[in-house]
N, C-alpha and C positions, 0 to 999 in steps of 0.2 A: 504494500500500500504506500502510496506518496505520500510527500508534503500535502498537498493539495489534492483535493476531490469534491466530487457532486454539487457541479454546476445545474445545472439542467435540473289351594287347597280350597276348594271350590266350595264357600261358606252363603248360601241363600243368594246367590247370581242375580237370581229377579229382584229382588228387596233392593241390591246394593246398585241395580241400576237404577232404578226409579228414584232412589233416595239422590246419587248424584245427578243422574239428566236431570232430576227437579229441581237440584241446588247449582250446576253450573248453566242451566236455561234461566236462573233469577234471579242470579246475583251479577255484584257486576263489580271492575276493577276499582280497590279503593276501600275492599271493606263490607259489610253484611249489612243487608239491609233488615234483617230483624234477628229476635233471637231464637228463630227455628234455624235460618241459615247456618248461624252458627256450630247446631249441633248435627246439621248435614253436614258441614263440612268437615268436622271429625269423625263420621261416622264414614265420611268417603275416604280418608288419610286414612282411618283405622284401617280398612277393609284392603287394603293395598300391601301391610306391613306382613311382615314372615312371623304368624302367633300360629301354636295350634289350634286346631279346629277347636279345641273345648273354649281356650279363650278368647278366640275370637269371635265362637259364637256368642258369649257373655255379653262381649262388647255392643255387639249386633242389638242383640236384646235390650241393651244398657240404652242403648244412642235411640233404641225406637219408642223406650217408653219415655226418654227424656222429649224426643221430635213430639209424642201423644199431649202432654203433658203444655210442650211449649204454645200449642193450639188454642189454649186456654185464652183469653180475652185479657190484655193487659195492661194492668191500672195505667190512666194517662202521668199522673205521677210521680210511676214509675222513672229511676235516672236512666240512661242509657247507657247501655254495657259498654264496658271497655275492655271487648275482649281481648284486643292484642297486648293490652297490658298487665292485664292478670296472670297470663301465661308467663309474657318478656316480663325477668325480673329488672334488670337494669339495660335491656333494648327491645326494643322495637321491631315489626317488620313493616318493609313500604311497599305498597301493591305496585307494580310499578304497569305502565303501557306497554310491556315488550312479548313477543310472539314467543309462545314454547318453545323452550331446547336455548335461549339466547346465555349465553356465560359471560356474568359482567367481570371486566378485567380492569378499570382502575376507575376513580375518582380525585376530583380536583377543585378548589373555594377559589375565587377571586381573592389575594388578599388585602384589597382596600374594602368587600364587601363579600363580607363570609356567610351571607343570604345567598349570595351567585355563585352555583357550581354547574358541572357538567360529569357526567357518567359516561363510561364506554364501553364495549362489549363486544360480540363477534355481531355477524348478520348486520353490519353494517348498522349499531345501535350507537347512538348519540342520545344522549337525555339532557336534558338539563332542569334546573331549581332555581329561585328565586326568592323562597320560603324557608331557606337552609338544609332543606332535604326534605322536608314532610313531603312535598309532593312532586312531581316530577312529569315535566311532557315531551313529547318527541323534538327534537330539533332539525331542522332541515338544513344541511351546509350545501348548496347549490356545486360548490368544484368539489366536493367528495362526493359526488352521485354521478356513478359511471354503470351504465346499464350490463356492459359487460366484465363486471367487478362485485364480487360480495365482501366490502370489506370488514376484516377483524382490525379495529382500534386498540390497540397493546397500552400506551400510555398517553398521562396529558398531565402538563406541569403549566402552572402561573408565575410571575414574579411582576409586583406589581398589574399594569394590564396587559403585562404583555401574557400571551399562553400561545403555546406550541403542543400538537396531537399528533404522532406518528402510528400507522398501523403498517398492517400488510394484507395486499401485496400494497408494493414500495407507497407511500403516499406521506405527505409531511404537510400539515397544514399548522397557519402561523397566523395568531392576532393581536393587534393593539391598542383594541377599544375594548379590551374584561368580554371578549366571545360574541362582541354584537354584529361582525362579521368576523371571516375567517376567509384567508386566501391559499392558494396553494403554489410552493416553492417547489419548483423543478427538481428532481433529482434522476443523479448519472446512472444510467442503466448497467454499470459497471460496480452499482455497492454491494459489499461482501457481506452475503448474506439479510434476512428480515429484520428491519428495524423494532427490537423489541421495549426501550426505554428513551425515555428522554426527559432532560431537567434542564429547567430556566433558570440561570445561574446570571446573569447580569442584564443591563438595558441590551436591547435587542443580540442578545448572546447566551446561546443553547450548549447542552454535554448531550452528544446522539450514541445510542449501543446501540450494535448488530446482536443476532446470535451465534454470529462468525466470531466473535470479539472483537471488533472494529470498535473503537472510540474516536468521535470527530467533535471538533469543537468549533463556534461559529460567534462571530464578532458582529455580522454586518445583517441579521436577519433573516439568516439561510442561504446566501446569494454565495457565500465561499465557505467550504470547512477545510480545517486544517486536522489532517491526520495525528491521534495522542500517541498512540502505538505503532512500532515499526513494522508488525508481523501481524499475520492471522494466527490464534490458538492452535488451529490443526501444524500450521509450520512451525512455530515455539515447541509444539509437541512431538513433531519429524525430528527436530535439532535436542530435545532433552527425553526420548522415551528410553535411552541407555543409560541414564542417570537413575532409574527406580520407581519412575512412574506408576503404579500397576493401576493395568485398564487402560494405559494410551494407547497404544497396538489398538484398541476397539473403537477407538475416540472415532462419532460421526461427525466432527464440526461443529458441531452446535448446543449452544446452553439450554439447562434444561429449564432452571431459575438465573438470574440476575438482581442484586440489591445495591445499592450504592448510600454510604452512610452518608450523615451531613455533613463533613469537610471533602469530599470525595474522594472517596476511597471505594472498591469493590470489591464483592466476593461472589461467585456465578460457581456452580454446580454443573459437571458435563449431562452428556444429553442420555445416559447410559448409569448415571448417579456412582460411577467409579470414583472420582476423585474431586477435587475443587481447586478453581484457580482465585488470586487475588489480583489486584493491580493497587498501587499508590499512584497519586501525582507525579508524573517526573518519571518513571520509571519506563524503560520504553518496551518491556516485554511484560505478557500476564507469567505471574509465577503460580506454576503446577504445584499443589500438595495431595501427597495422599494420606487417604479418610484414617481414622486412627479405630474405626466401626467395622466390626465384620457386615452387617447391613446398607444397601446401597442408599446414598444420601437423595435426600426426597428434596429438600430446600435450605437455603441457608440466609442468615442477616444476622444483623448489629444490633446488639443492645443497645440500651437506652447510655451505659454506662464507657460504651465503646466497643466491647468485647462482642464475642459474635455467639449465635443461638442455630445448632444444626438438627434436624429433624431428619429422622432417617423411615424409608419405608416398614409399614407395621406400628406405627405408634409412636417411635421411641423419641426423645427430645435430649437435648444436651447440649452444655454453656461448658464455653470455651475458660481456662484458667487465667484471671487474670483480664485488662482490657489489652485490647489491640488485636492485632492478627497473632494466631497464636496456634501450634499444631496437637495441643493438648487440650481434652475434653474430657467432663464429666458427665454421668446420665443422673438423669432429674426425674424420677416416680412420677409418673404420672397418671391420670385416671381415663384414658381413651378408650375403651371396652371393645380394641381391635382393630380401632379404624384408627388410617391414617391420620396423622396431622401434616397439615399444606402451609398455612402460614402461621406467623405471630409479628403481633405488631405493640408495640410500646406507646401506653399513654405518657407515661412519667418514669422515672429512673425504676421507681419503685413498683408500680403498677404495668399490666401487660396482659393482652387477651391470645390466646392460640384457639386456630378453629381449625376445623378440617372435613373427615367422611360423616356422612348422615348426622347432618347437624350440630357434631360435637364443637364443643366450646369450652373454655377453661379461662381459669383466673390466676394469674399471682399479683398479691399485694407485697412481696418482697426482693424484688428485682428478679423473678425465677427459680429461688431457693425451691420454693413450693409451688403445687400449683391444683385448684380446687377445681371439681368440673360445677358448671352453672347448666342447668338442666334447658336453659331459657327457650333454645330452639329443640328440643328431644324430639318436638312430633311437628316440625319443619323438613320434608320428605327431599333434602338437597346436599350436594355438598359446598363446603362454604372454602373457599378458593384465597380467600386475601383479604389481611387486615387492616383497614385504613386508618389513622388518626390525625385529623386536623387539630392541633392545638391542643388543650387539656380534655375541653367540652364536646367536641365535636369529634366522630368516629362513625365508622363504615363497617360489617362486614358484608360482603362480593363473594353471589355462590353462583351455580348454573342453576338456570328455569328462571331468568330473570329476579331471584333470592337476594333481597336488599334487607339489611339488619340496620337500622340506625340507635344509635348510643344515646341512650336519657341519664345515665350520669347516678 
């Protein structure tokens, strides 16, 4: 790579239909319009989950005398349920506008006005807020609407009004009115690999990832980048797999995860969960390390404190010794009941949510030492992808099926 680049168990079948066509023909996105809905749509979620027949039938039973029950005539005032709150002990879920199967992959606040965000996802989804997340509508960006393109939006950063959106295939759009338009910056049909991250680091000046390992940095608002690193990860990897690499010999090129802490620094996971590379500032090649886990690594990032948090396929979770980059790991107990964990995200030094398969979710109030599971999303039928935190107050969690979690604190 140059200096320069990129110009340009079949439980009452019949019961459990009627019950859902009659509760997804009547409700609508946004929430239950009364409180029979409510108890169709746990009795639709129930009927979907792996119970045996005995308990499931219960359930069956449970949800139809409650639906019988709910028929009753009801007092006008009565207060109006709040169901999503009684379940979510400290979040939220947002209904959001997006078509089945959609996987939301990052969110972003204007930060002169942390009312104005924007969501991104595959199938070519753009949402945005104005409300601070309560509610959410489709966005239409006129130059990312190419009829022969479905595209996945990967990231979106702000600083000040400037905000910059890369997805793939190749697309990079850039604005500097807080997302009241958005235009689109040319790029060279020669970039190594999909653009998976990107961060607004000064006035009109962006840090851009591949999943080749491409780092490009830009001054002038996408019109020139300047190459960070000399090499692609697969050639760094050609030039050090005799060194003790194990799992480069497999390495496909490309990152499975990507994180970048707040002074810029990185840590990315290969695509094959063998190893992990880091990069500093200044440094002109990623450095290879191998995992210290007989299990293959699922994801990796920075503590709140510096130090980095590795989750490996199965469950497992584990804080680096120490802050910095560091090849020594401890494992941290924790309560996952088999499923994966995907991300964790830090509200404060101290505080920190990890989410992951069928809705698990977890807590530490002590920087990771421990870590509690919060039941909140249990019978949220998704898996939840990535941790967001704006600020103290403000948080995301991002699953597939359009699965938005928002943070009440």
């Amino acid at each position: 790579m140059g200096s320069t680049l990129l110009t340009d168990s079949i439980i009452f079948p019949h019961l459990r239909r009627t019950l859902c066509t009659s509760f997804f023909d009547s409700t609508h996105v946004g929430g239950y319009r009364s409180l029979r809905h409510r108890f169709l749509y746990k009795a639709c979620i129930s009927s979907n989950t792996d119970l045996s027949d005995s308990v499931a039938r219960r359930k069956i039973i449970t949800y139809t005398a409650a639906i019988s029950l709910s028929l009753a005539p009801i007092p006008s005032v009565q207060q109006p349920a709040k169901s999503e709150e009684s379940v979510l002990s400290e979040w939220e879920r947002v209904y959001l506008p997006t078509d089945p199967g959609v996987v939301l992959l990052d969110v972003a606040f204007v930060p002169d006005d942390l009312n104005h965000g924007f969501l991104l996802g595959t199938r070519q989804t753009i949402l945005e807020t104005k409300d601070g997340g309560n509610t959410w509508f489709p966005r239409s960006i006129p130059s990312a609407e190419d009829e022969d393109f479905n595209y996945r939006f990967n990231s979106i950063s702000f600083r000040g009004k400037e905000g910059w959106i890369v997805g793939k295939p190749a697309i990079l759009l850039y604005t500097s009115d807080a997302g009241e338009s958005w235009e689109r910056i040319p790029l060279s049909s020669q970039l190594p690999g999909d653009m998976v991250y990107i961060k607004a680091t000064d006035e009109k000046s962006a840090e851009m990832v591949t999943d080749q390992g491409a780092i490009y940095t830009t001054s002038n608002r996408g019109y020139n980048w300047r190459a960070a690193v000399q090499e692609s990860v697969s050639a760094t990897l050609n030039r050090t797999v005799s060194s003790g690499i194990s799992g480069a010999s497999y390495y496909t090129g490309t990152f499975n995860t990507v994180n970048r802490s707040p002074d810029g620094r990185y840590v990315a996971v290969s695509s094959r969960g063998n190893f992990y590379l880091t990069w500093e500032p200044g440094q002109p090649y990623w450095q290879p390390h191998n995992r210290a886990i007989a299990r293959r690594i699922q994801n990796m990032g920075w503590r709140a404190d510096g130090g980095l948090w590795l989750l490996v396929r199965g469950g497992g979770l584990y804080l680096s010794k120490g802050t910095g980059i560091n090849e020594e790991f401890e494992e941290v107990p924790v309560q996952s009941r088999g499923f994966g964990i995907l991300d964790v995200g830090y509200r404060s030094k101290d505080e920190a949510w990890a989410a992951g398969g069928s809705g698990i979710l977890l807590r530490t109030t002590n920087g990771g030492k421990t870590w509690a599971r919060d039941k909140a999303a249990d019978n949220i039928a998704a898996n939840l992808y990535s941790v967001k935190f704006i600020g103290d107050n403000k948080g995301f969690v991002l699953g597939n099926d359009g699965v938005l979690l928002r943070y009440l604190g």
